[in-house]
N, C-alpha and C positions, 0 to 999 in steps of 0.2 A: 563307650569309654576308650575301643583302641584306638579308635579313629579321633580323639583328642573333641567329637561332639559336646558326652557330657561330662562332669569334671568327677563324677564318683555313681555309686551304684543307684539302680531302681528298683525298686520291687515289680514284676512285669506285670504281676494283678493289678497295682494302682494305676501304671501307663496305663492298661485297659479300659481302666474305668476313666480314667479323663479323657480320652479316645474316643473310644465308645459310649460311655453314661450318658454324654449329655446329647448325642446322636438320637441315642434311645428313649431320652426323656421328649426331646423335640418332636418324634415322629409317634412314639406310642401315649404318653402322657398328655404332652400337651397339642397334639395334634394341630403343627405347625407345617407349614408347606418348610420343604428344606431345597434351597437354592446350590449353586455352586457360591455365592455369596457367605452363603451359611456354613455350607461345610467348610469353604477356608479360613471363615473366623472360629471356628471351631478347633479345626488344626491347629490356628493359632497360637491361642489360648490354651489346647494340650500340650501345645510343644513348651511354652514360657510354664505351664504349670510341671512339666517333666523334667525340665533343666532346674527351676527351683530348687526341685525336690533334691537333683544329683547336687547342686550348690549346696544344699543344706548337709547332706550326709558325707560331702566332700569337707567342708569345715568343723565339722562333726562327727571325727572318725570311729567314736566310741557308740555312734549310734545305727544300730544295723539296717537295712533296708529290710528287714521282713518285714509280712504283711499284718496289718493290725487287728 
């Protein structure tokens, strides 16, 4: 947020889990080969699902970022 990145807060557990989870799910679950193809739509995907999330609670100042 100081760095003008995201527009309001995260909760760091949920980054975690769109970071990580679906790393996790990919390599222990579903026992997929992971590429650097893979990991960068992955990042992707966490980074647009991490700025949502700060979009959301940036428009939405009455709703906290803790964890659920």
């Amino acid at each position: 947020m100081a760095r003008g990145e995201l527009a309001g807060p995260v909760d760091p557990a949920m980054a975690h889990l769109l970071l990580l989870g679906s790393l996790a799910s990919a390599l222990y679950i579903l026992h997929l080969p992971v590429d650097d193809a893979m990991v960068t739509d992955l990042a992707t995907a966490a980074t647009a699902g991490i700025t949502a999330l700060a979009d959301r609670h940036h428009s939405n100042p009455d709703e906290a970022a803790e964890p659920h």
